[in-house]
C-alpha positions as MATLAB code, in Angstrom:
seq = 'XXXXXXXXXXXXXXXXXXXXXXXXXXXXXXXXXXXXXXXXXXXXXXXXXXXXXXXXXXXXXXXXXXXXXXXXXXXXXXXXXXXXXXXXXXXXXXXXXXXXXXXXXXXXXXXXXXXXXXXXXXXXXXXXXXXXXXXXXXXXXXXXXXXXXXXXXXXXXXXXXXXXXXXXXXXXXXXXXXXXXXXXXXXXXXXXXXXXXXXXXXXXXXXXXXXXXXXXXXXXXXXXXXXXXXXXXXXXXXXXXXXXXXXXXXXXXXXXXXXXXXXXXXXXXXXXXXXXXXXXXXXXXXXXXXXXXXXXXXXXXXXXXXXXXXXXXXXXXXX';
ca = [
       0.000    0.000    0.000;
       1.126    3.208   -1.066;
       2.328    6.371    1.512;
      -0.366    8.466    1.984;
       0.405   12.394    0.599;
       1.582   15.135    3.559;
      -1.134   17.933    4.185;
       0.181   20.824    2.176;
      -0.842   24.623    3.730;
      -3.961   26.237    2.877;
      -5.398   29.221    4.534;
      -8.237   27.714    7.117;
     -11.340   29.821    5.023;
      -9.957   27.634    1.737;
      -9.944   24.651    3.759;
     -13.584   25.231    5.509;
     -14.809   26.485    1.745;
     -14.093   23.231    0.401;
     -15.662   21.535    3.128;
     -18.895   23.537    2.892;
     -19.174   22.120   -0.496;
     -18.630   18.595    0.140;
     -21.631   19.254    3.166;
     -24.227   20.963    1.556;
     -24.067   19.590   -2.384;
     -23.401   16.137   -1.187;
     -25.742   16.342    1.281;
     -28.234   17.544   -1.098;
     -27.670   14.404   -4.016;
     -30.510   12.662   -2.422;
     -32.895   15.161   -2.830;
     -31.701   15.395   -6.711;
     -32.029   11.839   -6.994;
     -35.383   11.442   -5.261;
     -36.463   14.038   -7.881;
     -34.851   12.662  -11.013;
     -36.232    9.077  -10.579;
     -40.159    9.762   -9.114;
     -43.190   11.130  -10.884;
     -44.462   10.467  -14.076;
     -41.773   12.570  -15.943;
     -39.076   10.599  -13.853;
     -36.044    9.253  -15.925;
     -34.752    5.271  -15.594;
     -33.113    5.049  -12.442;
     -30.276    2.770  -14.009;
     -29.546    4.421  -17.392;
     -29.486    7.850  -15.171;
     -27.275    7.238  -13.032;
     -25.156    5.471  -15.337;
     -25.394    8.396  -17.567;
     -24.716   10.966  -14.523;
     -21.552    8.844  -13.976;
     -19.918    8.702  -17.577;
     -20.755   11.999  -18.202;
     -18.800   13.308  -15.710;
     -16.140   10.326  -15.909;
     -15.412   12.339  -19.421;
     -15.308   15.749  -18.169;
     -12.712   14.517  -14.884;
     -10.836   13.268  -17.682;
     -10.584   16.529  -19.985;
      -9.774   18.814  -16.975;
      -6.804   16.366  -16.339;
      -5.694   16.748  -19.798;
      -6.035   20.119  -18.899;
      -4.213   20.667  -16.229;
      -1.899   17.891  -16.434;
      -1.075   16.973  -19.785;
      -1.208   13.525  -20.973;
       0.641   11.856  -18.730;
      -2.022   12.248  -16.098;
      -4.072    8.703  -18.658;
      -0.438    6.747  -18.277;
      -2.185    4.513  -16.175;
      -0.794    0.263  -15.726;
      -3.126   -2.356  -16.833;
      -3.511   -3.805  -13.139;
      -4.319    0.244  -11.956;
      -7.396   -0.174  -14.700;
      -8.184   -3.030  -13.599;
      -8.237   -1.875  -10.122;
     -10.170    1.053  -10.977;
     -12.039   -0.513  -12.887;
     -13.224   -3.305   -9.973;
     -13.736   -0.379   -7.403;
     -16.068    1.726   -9.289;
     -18.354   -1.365  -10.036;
     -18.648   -1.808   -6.509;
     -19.210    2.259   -5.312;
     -21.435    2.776   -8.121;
     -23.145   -0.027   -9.890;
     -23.624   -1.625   -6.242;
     -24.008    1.342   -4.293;
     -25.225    4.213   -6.431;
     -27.574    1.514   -8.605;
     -29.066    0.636   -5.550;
     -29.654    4.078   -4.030;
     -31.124    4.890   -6.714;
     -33.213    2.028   -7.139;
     -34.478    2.502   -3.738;
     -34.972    5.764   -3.632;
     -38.031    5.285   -5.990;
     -40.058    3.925   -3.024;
     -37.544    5.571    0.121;
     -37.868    9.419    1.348;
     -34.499   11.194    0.120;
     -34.018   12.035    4.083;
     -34.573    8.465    5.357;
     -31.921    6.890    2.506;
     -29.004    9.489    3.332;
     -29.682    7.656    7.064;
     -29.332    4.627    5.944;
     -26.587    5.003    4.133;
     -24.822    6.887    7.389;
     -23.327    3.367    8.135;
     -21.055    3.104    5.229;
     -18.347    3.822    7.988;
     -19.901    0.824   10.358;
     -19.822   -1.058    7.973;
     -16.159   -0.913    7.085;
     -15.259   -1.268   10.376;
     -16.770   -5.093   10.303;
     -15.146   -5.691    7.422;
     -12.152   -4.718    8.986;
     -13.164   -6.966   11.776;
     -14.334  -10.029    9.554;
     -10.300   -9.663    8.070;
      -9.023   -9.942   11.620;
      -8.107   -6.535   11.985;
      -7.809   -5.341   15.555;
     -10.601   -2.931   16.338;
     -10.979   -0.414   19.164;
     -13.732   -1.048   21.920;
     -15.106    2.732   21.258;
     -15.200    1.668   17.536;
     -16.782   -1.332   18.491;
     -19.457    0.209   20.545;
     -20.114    2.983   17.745;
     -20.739    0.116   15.235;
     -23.358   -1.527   17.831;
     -25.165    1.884   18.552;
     -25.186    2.253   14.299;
     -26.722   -0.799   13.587;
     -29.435   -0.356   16.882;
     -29.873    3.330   14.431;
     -30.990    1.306   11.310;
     -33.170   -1.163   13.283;
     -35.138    2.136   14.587;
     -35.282    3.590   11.407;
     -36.576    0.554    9.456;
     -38.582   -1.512   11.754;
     -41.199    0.783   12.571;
     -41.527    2.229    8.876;
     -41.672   -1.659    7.174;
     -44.276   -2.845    9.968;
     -46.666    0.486    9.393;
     -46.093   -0.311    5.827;
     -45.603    3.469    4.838;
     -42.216    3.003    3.272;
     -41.506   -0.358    1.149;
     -39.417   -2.493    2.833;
     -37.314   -4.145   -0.325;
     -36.667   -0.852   -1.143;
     -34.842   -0.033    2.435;
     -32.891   -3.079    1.997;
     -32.005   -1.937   -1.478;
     -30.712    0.940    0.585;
     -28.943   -0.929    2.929;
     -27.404   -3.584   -0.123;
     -25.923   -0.222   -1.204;
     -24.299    1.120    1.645;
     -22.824   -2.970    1.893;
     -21.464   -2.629   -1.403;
     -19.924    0.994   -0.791;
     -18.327   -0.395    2.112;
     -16.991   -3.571    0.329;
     -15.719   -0.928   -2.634;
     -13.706    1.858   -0.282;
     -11.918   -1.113    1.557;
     -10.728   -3.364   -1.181;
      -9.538    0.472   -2.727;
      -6.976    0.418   -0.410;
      -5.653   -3.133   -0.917;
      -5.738   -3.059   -4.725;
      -3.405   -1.399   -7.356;
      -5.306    2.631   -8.330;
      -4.176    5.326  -10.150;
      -2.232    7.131   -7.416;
      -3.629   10.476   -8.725;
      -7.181   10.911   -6.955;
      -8.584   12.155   -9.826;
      -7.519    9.928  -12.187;
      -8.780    7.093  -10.389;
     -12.135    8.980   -9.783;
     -12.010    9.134  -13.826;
     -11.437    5.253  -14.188;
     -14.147    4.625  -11.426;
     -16.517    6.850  -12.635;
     -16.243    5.022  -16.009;
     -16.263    1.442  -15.109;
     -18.915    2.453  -12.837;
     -21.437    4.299  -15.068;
     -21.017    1.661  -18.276;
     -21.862   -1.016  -15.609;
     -25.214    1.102  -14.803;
     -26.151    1.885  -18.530;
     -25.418   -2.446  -19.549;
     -27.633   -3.255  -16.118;
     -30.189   -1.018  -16.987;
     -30.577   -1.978  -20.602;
     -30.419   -5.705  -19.599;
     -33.201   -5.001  -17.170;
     -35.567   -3.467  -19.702;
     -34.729    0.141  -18.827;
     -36.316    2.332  -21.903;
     -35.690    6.020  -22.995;
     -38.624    8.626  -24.118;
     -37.561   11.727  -23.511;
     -40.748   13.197  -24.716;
     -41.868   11.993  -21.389;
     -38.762   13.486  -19.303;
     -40.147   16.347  -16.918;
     -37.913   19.537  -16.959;
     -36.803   18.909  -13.514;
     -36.067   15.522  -13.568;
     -33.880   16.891  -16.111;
     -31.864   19.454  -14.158;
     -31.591   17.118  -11.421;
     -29.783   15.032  -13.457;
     -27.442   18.016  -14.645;
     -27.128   18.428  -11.204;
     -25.845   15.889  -10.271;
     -23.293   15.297  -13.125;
     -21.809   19.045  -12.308;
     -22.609   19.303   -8.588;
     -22.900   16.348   -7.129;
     -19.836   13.888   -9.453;
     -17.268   16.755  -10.464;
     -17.434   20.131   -8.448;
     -17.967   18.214   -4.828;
     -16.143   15.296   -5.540;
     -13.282   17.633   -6.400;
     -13.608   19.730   -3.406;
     -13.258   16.395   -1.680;
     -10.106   15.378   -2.755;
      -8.594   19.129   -2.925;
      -9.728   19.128    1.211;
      -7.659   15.792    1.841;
      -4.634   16.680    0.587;
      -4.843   20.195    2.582;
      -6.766   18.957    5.764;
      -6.544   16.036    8.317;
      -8.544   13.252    7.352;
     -10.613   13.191   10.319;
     -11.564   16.616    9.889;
     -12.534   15.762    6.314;
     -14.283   12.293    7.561;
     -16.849   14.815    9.511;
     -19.192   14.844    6.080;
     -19.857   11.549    6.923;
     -22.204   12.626    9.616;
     -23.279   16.185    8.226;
     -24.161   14.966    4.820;
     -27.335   13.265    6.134;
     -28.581   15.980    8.617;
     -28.350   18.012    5.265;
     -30.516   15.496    3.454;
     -33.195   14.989    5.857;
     -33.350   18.925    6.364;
     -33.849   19.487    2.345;
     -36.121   16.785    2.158;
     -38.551   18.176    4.563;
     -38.575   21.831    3.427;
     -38.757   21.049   -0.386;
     -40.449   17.811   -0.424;
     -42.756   17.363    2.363;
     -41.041   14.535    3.935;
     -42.361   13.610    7.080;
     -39.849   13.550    9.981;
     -41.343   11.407   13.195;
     -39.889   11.373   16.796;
     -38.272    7.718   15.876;
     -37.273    9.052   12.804;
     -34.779   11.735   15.321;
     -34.056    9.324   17.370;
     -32.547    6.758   14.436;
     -30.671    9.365   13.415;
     -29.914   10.911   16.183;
     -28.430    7.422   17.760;
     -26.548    6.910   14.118;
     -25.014   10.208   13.461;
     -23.388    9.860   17.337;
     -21.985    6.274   16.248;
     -20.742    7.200   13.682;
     -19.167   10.508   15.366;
     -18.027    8.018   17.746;
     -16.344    5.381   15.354;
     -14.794    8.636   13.588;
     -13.355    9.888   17.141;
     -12.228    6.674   18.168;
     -10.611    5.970   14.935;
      -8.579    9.217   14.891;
      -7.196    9.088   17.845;
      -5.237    5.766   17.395;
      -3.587    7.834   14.466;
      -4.572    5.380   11.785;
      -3.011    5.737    7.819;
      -5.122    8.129    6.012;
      -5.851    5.497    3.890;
      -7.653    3.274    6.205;
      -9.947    5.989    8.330;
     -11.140    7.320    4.612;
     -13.566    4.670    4.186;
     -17.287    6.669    4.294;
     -18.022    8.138    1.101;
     -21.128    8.603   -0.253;
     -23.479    6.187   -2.073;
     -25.369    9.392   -3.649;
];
């Protein structure tokens, strides 16, 4: 496993800037996708979000010619390959499911759900033998206790579908398997790069799955704001936050960066009650109340025993 990159200096307004972003616009992916998949003038959910994804795999790729010439697509065969494996997993598994499930699941109660990418890691990490902290281990428990009072209640009133939540949940599983083989396989060192490759292997996957699955296009039948929630979430939500995200890595601690992990969905719930209606419950607050502190917990915990960088970055999101 490669060293992980130094911080390099940035004045702390920069740093906090970039931040912001990856908060509010990532935050706010579940509303788009909520409203680019529902409604009669809703687009495929596959084909969309395969289409989000090679879209802006394409436009990653020109700003690195850009900026970096051609040497930046001198990538190995096994890197590709790597890549390649990776972005199936974030985004065919996890992003195909979200948005799968979001059809049927509130945009609030899926960024949640999907909170537990970080538990989830850690019992991989756990399943591998690695040795796990008992704060970290006590997060984890408190996470999973956050799901059950999240789901439970919603399945057995019947007001949300259940195979949809567990769509959800399949998702966050296969985000989780994704960010920890990343760090055992052979990327493209450069973070955009790889985010290129990913993006790529990731979105063809979606368009193949979707067509194989009887996906069909009329865009006659496209609303206008199913539309621009699509284009906002190829320029938004893929390329300006994801950017943001690795420009705040290199310049900031990674636990300080890791804290999207439990703003992001206090973002999402918050947007989808003021522009969709969403209804937020008292068990609703307390789920996610109970799995934002895990997961503040697990984040803590995991800082403090000074971890690689490449191991505590394990909770991006599915959106």
């Amino acid at each position: 496993m490669r060293a992980a990159r130094p911080e390099q200096h940035a004045a702390e307004w920069q740093v906090w800037a970039a931040l912001g972003i990856v908060y509010v616009v990532w935050g706010s992916t579940y509303l788009a996708i909520r409203v680019m998949v529902t409604g009669p003038g809703g687009l495929p959910p596959l084909l969309a979000g395969g289409t989000r994804h090679v879209v802006a795999g394409f436009i990653i790729f020109a700003l690195l010619l850009l900026w970096r010439g051609r040497g930046a697509f001198r990538l190995r065969r096994s890197e590709l390959i790597g890549g390649a494996i990776v972005g199936l997993l974030l985004l065919l598994g996890g992003n195909g499911l979200v948005v799968l499930g979001e059809q049927e699941v509130p945009s609030g109660l899926t960024a949640l759900i999907v909170a537990i990418v970080p538990l989830c890691v850690v019992v991989l990490r756990r399943i591998f033998r690695e040795r796990i902290a008992t704060g970290t281990i006590l997060g984890v428990v408190a996470g999973f206790v956050g799901v059950a009072i999240l789901i439970v209640p919603e399945g057995i009133s019947g007001r949300v579908d259940v195979l949809s939540m567990l769509m959800i949940i399949g998702a966050a599983i296969s985000w989780s398997i994704g960010s920890y083989i990343s760090k055992r396989l052979d990327m493209p060192y450069d973070p955009l790069a790889s985010t290129g490759v990913q993006m790529l292997a990731g979105g063809l996957g979606l368009l193949i799955t979707g067509a194989l699955t009887g996906e069909t296009v009329h865009p006659e039948q496209f609303s206008i704001e199913s539309l621009v929630s699509l284009l906002y979430l190829i320029t938004f939500g893929s390329v300006v936050a994801y950017t943001a995200y690795t420009w705040a890595l290199i310049h900031a601690s990674v636990s300080r960066v890791s804290t999207y992990a439990y703003v992001n969905p206090v973002v999402a719930v918050a947007l989808g009650s003021l522009l969709l209606n969403e209804t937020i419950d008292l068990t609703m607050m307390i789920g996610a109340a109970v799995i934002i502190v895990s997961v503040w917990l697990v984040i803590r915990t995991e800082s403090r025993r000074q971890r690689p960088p490449a191991t505590a970055v394990e909770a991006e999101p599915v959106a």
